[in-house]
C-alpha positions as CSV (number, residue, x, y, z in Angstrom):
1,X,-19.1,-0.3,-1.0
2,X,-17.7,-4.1,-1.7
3,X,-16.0,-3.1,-4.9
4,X,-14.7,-0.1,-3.8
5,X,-13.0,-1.6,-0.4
6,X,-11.3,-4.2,-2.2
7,X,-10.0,-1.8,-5.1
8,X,-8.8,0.8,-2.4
9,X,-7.1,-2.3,-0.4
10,X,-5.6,-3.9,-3.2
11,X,-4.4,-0.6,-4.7
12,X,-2.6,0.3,-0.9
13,X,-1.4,-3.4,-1.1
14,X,-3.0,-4.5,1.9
15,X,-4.1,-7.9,2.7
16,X,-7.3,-9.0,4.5
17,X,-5.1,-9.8,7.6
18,X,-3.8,-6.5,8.2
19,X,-7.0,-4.9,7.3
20,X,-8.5,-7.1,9.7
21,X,-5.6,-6.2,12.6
22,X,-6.0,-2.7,11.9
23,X,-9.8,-2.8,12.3
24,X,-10.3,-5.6,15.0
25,X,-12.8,-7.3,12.3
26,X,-12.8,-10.8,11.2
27,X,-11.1,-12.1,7.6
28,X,-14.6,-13.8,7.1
29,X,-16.7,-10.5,7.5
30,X,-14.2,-8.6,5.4
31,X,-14.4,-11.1,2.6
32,X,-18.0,-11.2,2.8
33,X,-18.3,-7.1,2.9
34,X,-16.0,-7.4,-0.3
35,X,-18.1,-9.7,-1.9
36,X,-21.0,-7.9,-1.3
37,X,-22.6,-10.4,1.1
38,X,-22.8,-8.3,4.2
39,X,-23.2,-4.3,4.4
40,X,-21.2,-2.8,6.9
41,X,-22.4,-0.2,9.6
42,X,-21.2,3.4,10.1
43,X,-19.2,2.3,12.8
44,X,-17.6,-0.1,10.7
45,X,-17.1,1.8,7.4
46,X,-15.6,4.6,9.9
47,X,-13.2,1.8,11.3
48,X,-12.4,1.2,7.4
49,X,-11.6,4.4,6.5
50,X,-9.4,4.9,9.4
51,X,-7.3,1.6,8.6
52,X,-6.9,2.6,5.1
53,X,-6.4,5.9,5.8
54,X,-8.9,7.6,3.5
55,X,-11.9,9.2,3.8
56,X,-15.1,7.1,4.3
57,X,-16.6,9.0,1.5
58,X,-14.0,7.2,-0.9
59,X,-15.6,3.8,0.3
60,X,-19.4,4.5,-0.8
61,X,-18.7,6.9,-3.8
62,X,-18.1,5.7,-7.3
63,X,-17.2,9.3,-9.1
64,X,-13.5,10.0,-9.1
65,X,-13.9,13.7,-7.2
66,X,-9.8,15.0,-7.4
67,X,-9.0,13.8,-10.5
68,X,-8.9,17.1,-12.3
69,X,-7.5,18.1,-9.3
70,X,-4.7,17.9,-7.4
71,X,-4.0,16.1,-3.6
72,X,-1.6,17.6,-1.1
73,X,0.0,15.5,1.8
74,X,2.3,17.8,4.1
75,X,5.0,15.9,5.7
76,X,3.2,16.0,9.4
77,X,0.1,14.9,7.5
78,X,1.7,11.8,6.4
79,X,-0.2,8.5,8.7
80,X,1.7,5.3,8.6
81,X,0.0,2.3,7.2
82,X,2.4,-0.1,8.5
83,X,1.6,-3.6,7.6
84,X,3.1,-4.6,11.8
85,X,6.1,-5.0,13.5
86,X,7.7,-7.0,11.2
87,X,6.7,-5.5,7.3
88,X,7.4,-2.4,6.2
89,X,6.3,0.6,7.5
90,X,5.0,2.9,4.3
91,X,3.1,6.1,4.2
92,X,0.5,7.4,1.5
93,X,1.9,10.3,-0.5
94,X,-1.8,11.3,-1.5
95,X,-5.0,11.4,-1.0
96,X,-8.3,10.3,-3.1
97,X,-6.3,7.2,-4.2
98,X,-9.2,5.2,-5.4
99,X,-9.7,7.9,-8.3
100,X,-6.3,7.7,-9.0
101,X,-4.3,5.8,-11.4
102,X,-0.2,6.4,-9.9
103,X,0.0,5.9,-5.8
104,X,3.3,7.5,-4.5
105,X,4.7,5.7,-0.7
106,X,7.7,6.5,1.4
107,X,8.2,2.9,2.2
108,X,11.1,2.3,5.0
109,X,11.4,-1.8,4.2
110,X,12.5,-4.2,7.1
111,X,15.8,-5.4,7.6
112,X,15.2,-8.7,7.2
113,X,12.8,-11.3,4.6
114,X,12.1,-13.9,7.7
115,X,8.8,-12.6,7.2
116,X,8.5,-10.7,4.2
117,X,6.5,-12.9,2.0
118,X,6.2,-11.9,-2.2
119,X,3.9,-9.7,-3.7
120,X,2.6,-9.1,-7.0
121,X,-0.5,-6.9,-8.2
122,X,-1.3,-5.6,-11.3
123,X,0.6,-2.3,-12.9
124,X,4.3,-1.4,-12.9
125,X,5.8,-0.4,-9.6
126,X,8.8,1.9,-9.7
127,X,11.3,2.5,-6.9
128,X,13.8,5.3,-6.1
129,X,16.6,4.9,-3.5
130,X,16.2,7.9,-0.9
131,X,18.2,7.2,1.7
132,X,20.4,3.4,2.5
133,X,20.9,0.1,0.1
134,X,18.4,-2.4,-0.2
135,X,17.8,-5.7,-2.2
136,X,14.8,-6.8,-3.8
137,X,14.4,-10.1,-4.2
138,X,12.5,-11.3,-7.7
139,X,12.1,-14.9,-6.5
140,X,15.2,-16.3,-9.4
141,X,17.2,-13.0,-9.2
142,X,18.5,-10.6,-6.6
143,X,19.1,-6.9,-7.0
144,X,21.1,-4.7,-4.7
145,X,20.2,-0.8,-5.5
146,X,22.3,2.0,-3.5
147,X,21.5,5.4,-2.5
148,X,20.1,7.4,-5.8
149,X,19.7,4.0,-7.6
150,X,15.9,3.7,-9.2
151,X,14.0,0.6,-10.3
152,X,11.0,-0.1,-12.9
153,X,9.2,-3.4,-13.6
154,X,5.9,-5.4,-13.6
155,X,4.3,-5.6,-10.2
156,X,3.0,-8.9,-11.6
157,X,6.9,-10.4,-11.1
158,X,6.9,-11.7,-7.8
159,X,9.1,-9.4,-5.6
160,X,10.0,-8.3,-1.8
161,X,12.6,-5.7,-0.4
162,X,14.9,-5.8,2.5
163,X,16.9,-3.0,4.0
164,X,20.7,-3.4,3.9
165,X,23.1,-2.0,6.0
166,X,23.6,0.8,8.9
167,X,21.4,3.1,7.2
168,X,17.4,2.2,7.2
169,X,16.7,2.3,4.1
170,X,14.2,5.2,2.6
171,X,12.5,4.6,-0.5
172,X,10.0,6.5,-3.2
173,X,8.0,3.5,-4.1
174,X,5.6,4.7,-6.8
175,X,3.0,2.1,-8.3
176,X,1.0,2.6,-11.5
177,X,-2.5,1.0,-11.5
178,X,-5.3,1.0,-14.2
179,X,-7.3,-1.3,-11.6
């Protein structure tokens, strides 16, 4: 399971904080699950699943069931996996992500970088203006994108988005990942 909960976290771009929020377990014990150095319980791999919203099977198993296949998220099946109050609230577009290689989000990003911090992960991340204007921040450079306006680039560049404007922003946030 250690392998597989870091690659499903990183790949969902969730840090041990949130994961521990979400799951009322310490950044220690998560580390050390991760690492190998403690094996969680059912209760706990249960509480996992749940934060990460996926099924516990995708914790334990290393065979990429779906892959041939196809994953289906209806619109009222969508769960939030809202970093807090402050990040941005995003939402899975599929299932079975650990078997998969492209992760699709509806990502509605907060109005503000006060406490947006950068992130970078491996893979190319591409964005799609749904609904607003936002401006992603590349550390040396800021972009503003409108409404319809789409964005491609190495997730390994430092970057965070803001919403801008009346309108919160709605994005398409699509991130390739070979990881």
């Amino acid at each position: 399971m250690s392998m597989r909960l870091k690659l499903l976290r990183k790949k969902l771009g969730v840090t041990l904080e949130t994961l521990a929020d979400k799951t009322g377990l310490t950044k220690s014990y998560l580390s050390k699950v991760e690492r190998g150095l403690n094996t969680p319980s059912i209760a706990v791999a249960l509480k996992l699943a749940k934060a990460l919203n996926v099924q516990v099977e995708e914790l334990f198993s290393e065979e990429s069931d779906g892959v041939d296949g196809y994953s289906i998220v209806r619109r009222d099946q969508r769960k939030s996996l809202s970093s807090g109050d402050d990040g941005p609230a995003y939402a899975s577009l599929a299932q079975q992500i650990g078997a998969r290689a492209l992760l699709p989000f509806i990502v509605h990003p907060p109005r503000d970088f006060s406490h947006s911090t950068f992130k970078e992960h491996l893979g190319e991340e591409f964005i799609f203006v749904h609904e607003g204007q936002v401006e992603v921040d590349f550390m040396n450079q800021r972009i503003i994108l409108e409404r319809g306006d789409a964005l491609h680039f190495n997730a390994q560049k430092p970057h965070r988005i803001r919403s801008l404007g009346e309108t919160q922003a709605e994005l398409l946030v699509v991130i390739h990942s070979d990881e």
